[in-house]
N, C-alpha and C positions, 0 to 999 in steps of 0.2 A: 345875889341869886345867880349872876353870871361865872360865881366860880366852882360853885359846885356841879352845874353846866358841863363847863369847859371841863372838869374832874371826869365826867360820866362819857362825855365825847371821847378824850382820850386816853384810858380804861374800855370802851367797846371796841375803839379801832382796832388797839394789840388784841382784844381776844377775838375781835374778827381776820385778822392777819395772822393771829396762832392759828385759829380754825384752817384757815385758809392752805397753810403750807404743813395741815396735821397729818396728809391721807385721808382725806374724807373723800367717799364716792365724790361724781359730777354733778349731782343733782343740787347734795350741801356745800359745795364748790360753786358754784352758778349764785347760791342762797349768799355765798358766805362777800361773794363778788358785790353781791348789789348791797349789803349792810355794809360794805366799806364807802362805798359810793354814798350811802346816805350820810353816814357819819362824816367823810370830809365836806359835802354840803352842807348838813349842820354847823361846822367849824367857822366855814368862810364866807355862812351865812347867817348867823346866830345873831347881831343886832336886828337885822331886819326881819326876823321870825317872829311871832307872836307869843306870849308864853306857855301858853294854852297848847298851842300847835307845838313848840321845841317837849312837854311834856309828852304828848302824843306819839311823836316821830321816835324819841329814847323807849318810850314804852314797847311800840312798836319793831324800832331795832333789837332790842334786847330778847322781847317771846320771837323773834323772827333767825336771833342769833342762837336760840335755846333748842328752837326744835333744827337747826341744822347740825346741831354738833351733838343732838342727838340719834341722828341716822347717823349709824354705820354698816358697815359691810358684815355678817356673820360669814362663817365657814362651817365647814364639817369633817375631822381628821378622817380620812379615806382611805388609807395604804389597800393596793391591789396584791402587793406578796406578801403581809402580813397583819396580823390583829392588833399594831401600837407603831406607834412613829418617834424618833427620839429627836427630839426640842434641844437646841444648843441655848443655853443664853446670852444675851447681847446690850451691849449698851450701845449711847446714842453716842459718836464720835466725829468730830469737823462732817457734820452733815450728813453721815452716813453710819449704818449698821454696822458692827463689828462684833464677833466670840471673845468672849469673856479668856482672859487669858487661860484660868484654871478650865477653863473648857466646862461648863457645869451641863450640865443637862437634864431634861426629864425622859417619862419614858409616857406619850399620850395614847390614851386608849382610841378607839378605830370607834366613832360616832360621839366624839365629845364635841360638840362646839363652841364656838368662840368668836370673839370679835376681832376684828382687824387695825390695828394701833395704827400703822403706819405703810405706808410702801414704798420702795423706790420704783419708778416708772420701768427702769432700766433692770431692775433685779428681778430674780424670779422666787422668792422670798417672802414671806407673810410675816407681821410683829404682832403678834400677841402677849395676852395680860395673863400670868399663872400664879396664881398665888404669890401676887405681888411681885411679882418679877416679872421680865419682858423675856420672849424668847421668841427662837426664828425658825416655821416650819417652810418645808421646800411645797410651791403652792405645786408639783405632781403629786401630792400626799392627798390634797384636799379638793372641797367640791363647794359651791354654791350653794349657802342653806338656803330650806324653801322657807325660812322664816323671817326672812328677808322680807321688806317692807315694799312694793311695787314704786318702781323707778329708780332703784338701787343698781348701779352699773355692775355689773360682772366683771372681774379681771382679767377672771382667766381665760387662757388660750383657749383655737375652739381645738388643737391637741388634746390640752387638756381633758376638756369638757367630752373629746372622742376618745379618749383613754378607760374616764370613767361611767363610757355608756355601756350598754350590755353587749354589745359588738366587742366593745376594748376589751372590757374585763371576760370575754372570751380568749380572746388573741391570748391575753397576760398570763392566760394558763396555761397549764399543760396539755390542754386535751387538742390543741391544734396541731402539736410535733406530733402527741398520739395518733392522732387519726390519718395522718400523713404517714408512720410508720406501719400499720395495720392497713391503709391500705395499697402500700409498697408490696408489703409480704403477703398479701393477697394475690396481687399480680404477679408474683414471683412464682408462688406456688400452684396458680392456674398455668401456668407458662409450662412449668417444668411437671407439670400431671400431663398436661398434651403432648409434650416431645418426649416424652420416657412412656407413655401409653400408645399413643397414636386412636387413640377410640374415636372415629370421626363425630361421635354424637356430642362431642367435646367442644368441637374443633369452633364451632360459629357462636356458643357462650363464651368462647374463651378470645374469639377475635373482638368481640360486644366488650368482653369484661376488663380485660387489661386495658384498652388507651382509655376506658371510663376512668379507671381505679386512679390512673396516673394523670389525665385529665382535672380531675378532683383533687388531687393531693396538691399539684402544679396551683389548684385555681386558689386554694387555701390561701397556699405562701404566697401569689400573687396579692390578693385584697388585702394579708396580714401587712405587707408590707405596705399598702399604701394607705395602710390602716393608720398605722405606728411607724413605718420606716424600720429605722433598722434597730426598732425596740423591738419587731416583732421577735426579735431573737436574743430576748433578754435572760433566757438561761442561759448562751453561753456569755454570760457579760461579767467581767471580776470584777468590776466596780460595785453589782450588786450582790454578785454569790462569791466574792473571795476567789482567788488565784488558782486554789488550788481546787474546789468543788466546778467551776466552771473548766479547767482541765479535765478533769473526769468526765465532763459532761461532752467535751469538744469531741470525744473519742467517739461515740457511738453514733452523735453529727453528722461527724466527719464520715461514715461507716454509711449513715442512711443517703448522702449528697451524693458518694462513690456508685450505690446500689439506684439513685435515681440516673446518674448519668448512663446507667449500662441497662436501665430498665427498658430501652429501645431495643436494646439487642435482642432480649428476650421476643418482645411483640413481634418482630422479623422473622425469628425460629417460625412462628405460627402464621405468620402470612403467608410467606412463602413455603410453608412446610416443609421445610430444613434445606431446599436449595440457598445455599451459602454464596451461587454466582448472581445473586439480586439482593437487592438492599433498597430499603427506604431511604429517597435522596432529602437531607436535612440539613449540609454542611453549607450548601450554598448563604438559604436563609440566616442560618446561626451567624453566621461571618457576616452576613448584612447588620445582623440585630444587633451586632458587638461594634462591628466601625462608623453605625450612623451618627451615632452620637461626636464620637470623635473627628470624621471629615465635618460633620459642620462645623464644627469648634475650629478644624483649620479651616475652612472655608472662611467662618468669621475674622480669624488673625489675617488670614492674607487681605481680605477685604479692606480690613482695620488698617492696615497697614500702606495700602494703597493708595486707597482713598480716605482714610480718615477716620474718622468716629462720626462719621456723619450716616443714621440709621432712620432710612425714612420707608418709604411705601415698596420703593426695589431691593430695599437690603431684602425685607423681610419674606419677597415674594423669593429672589435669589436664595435665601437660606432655607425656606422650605424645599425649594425645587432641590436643593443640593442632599436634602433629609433624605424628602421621597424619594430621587432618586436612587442613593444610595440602597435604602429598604428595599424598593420595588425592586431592583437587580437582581435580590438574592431570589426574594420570593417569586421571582418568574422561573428563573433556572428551575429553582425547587420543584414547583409549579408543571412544571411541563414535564419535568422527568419522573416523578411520580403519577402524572395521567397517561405518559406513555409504557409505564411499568406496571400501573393497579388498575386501569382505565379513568373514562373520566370522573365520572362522580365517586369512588374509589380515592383517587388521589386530591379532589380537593378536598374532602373531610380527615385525607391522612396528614397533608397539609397544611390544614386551618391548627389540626391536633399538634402538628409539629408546633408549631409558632406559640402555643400556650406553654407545649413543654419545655421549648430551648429558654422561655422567657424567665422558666422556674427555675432550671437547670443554673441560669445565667445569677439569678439572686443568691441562689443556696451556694452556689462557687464561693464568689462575694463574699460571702456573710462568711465565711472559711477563713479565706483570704484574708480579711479585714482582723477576723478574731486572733488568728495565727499572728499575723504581723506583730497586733498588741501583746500579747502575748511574749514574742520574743523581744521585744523591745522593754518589757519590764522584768526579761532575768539580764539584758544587758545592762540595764541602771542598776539590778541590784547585784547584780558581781563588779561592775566599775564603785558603788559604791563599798563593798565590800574590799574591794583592791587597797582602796583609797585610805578606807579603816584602816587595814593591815598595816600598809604603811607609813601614814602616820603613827599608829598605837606601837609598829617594831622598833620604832626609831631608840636610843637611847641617849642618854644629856648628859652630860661629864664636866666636872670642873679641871683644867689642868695644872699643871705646875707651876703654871704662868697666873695663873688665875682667872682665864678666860672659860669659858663656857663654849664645849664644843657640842656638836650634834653628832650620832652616827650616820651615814649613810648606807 
């Protein structure tokens, strides 16, 4: 009787030890913990067991091992820019996921679900079962079915999970640059109706209308970005629209970033009603909001440097002091010169307006900046790689007289 025992012991260990290192949520992780722990006590305690009790405990490992490796993770394919997701195939390799070398794929409809084979903690990748084959969705594609079992962990990021709330899949669309360019071209067009009319009955909707319109558009791209970062600006991204459709896109970007930087100048026409010797003071601030970040960063190196890596209760008070200060410099100047220009409550509301707008101004630059660089940086890989071709493919191969094999150069 003890060897068929010892057979059922160790046959549950391995399929609690498969279980264990399969991807199963933490819950059948925890499960899969403790029927290993019985099973080696049954092992190294199996003569002084009763037999009665060793039938009990196998029984009890076994429906105890059955419903853990029956919970698993569902998902739900989600793509936010389109109606299908495309699934690469993959086998299991030295421990890790890898594409099938033909590259096979499917193409998943947008609400299919599925279950979760495997994950790597480290990857951001889902394995799934397709008609019979395993394949690897990107988990920003997908969402948390709700048919998921209670106490089922969640993997995903809470990105993720803020990607695909009704906030994200706002951002992921178009209607956030829209509304931003509409109401650009609003303030444009209020602006240049009062300096080309001069109709005073104008003059105080259109002081109201423009820093709202721009205020607004500024407040968009601020929360978009701390929404998503710098997905908020995934049209112009060639990783997901191709090289050259995000080129086309960069251009009217670029066009709307230019008309928000000079969107100031107009607001000014109308404050001052066209005197040209007064100006909204803005540049102080700006210049703070751009080098705080950077003096603390050297503040920290010199620190660092100093004294050490040693970061305790004075670094931390020192590196605020050196933020604040920094900010507050600009903003006092700003500050003062705009309440001795516009009066007081006048200049701290043009002021407060300033600091939203340099802050948008400052992101939309950025997002330019950032997309341009990439940009040139992938026609100099593909002319160096193209150079590269050329001269390899020019080259030609000769036998000579001698019977050696020369090369052209």
């Amino acid at each position: 009787m003890a060897i068929p025992v010892y057979v059922c012991i160790y046959i549950g260990r391995g399929l609690a030890f498969a279980f264990l290192h399969s991807g199963l949520p933490e819950p059948s992780q925890k499960v899969c913990r403790a029927v290993c722990t019985l099973f080696l006590y049954l092992q190294y305690n199996l003569k002084n067991i009763h037999g009665t009790m060793k039938k009990l405990f196998l029984f009890f490992a076994v429906v105890v091992l059955g419903i853990a490796s029956a919970v698993s993770q569902k998902f739900v394919i989600d793509p936010l820019l389109s109606d299908s997701v495309k699934a690469y195939e993959v086998v299991l390799k030295d421990s890790s996921w890898v594409a099938k070398k033909n590259y096979a794929s499917v193409m998943l409809p947008k609400g299919h679900e599925f279950d979760n084979v495997n994950t790597l903690k480290e990857d951001d990748k889902l394995i799934m079962r397709y008609n019979g084959k395993l394949y690897e969705v990107s988990k920003a594609d997908v969402i948390f079915s709700e048919n998921n079992p209670e106490g089922v962990e969640n993997p995903l990021s809470e990105m993720s999970k803020i990607r695909h709330s009704q906030i994200g899949r706002f951002y992921m669309s178009l209607y956030p640059i829209g509304i931003m360019i509409v109401l650009l071209l609003a303030a444009a067009i209020m602006s240049i109706l009062y300096t080309k009319t001069r109709i005073q009955i104008l003059r105080l909707p259109t002081l109201i209308a423009i820093p709202a319109t721009i205020l607004v558009a500024s407040l968009i791209e601020i929360f978009g970005v701390m929404t998503l970062g710098d997905e908020f600006f995934w049209w112009c991204d060639f990783d997901k629209n191709g090289f050259w459709a995000s080129l086309v896109i960069l251009v009217p970007f670029a066009a709307v970033v230019a008309f928000q930087l000079y969107s100031i100048k107009l607001y000014e026409r109308v404050v001052f009603d066209g005197d040209e010797s007064k100006k909204i003071s803005i540049k102080p601030v700006a210049w703070s909001l751009v080098l705080c970040l950077p003096v603390t960063v050297g503040a920290m190196l010199i620190w660092i440097l100093a004294l050490g890596l040693k970061q305790d209760f004075v670094f931390e008070v020192v590196m605020l002091t050196v933020f604040f200060v920094t900010l507050g410099l600009g903003l006092f100047v700003t500050l003062k010169r705009n309440i001795s220009t516009l009066g007081f409550i006048n200049g701290i509301l043009i002021t407060a307006f300033s600091v939203v707008y340099i802050i948008g101004c400052i992101m939309s630059v950025w997002a330019v900046i950032v997309i341009v660089f990439k940009m040139i940086l992938t026609i100099i890989a593909f002319v160096v790689c193209a150079f590269l071709l050329m001269m390899v493919g020019g080259r030609r191969r000769f036998r000579g007289s001698d019977g050696r094999i020369y090369e052209e150069i």
